[in-house]
C-alpha positions, 0 to 999 in steps of 0.5 A: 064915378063911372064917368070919371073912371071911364074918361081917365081909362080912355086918356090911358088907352091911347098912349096904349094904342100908339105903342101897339101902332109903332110896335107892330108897324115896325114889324110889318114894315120889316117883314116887307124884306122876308114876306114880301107877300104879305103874310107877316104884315096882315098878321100885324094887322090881325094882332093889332086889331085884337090888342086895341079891342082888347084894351078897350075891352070890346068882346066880338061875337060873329056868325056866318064865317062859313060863307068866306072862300078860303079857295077863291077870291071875294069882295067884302062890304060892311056898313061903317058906323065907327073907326073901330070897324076896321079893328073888328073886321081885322079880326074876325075876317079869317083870309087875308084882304087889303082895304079900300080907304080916305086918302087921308089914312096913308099920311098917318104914321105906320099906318099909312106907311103899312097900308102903301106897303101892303097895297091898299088902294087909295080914294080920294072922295073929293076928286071925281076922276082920282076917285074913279082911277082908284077903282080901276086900280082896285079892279086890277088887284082884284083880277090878280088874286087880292081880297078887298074890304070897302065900305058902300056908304063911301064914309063913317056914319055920323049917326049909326045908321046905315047911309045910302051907298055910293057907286064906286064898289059896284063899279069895281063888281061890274068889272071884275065879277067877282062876288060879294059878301055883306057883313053887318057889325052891331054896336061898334057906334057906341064904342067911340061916338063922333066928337068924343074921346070916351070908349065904352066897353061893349059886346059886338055882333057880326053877322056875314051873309051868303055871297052875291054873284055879280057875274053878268051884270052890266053898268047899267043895272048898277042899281039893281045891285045896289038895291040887292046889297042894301037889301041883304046888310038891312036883312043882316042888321036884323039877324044881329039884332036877334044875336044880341037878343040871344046873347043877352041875360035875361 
């Protein structure tokens, strides 16, 4: 019975999911006339994200929200083990950032259309130099004022597990040295697993680390910083592990 609930519930949510798209696409493509800054559009994204989350009926727990800057500019990379991490970082990140995403994302209706207009940059991970340009665009907005999320691993995890990392982001930190904060989501793997089209409500922890300096740091000690941030999202992996211990009844 649980399985059949569960399986009509979520061919119910995603002509939900696409109202919500078209409703606050629409807002954020006219807001371009009257916040040209962007305020209104990352608002729809906010809003957005706590409407998805909350119809599938995923509850978000976050510590270390201390540790972002509302004063200056930071670098935020999360491991990536579902789609709906976009959502939960939507959420809970409290400044205003724009994404590094698949070029892919941007022919999608509204939301392609949403993330051109709000600057998001775009990487096409199968072409080496466009890839590369990517990253020096993202640079440039980075030095002009803008927050930026990315993922490290580069792609989704098919498993849940953390994946190496690819060298693009420390490219980005090299060239504008900005610091970067890691963020840890527990359990977002088991709200939409790859392949399947049934949501599973569930509690979802997010920790966010101390910010890492990469100011100095040259292209050739690329992988020190690679190991230092592997290091830090393992070390936050364990400490969401404790949070959900915590938050768990007995």
């Amino acid at each position: 019975m649980k399985t059949i609930f569960d399986f009509l519930y979520s061919m119910l949510f995603f002509p939900v999911f696409a109202f919500y798209t078209a409703f606050f696409g629409i807002i954020s493509h006219v807001s371009i006339l009257f916040s040209p800054g962007g305020r209104v559009a990352h608002w729809c994204m906010r809003m957005w994200s706590v409407c998805t989350l909350a119809t599938c009926r995923v509850k978000v727990v976050v510590e270390g929200l201390e540790n972002i800057a509302h004063d200056r500019i930071q670098i935020f990379a999360s491991n990536h083990a579902s789609h709906f991490d976009i959502f939960i970082l939507s959420k809970v990140v409290p400044v205003k950032f724009g994404w590094v995403a698949k070029a892919i994302l941007f022919k999608i209706p509204f939301i392609g259309w949403h993330m051109w207009l709000n600057g998001y940059i775009s990487v096409n991970r199968s072409n080496r130099k466009k890839a590369i340009r990517s990253m020096n665009l993202a640079a440039q907005k980075v030095k002009k004022g803008n927050r930026i999320m990315i993922f490290p691993e580069g792609t989704r995890s098919r498993t849940g597990l953390l994946q190496p990392f690819k060298k693009g982001l420390f490219h980005l930190c090299v060239q504008t040295g900005v610091p970067i904060v890691p963020i840890f989501v527990r359990n977002s793997y088991r709200i939409l697993r790859p392949e399947s089209v049934i949501l599973h409500p569930c509690t979802v922890y997010v920790k966010i680390g101390e910010e890492m300096q990469t100011k100095g740091h040259s292209v050739e000690k690329l992988d020190l910083i690679m190991n230092e941030l592997r290091a830090r999202i393992v070390a936050l992996e364990a400490e969401t592990a404790e949070m959900e211990k915590r938050h768990t009844p007995a």
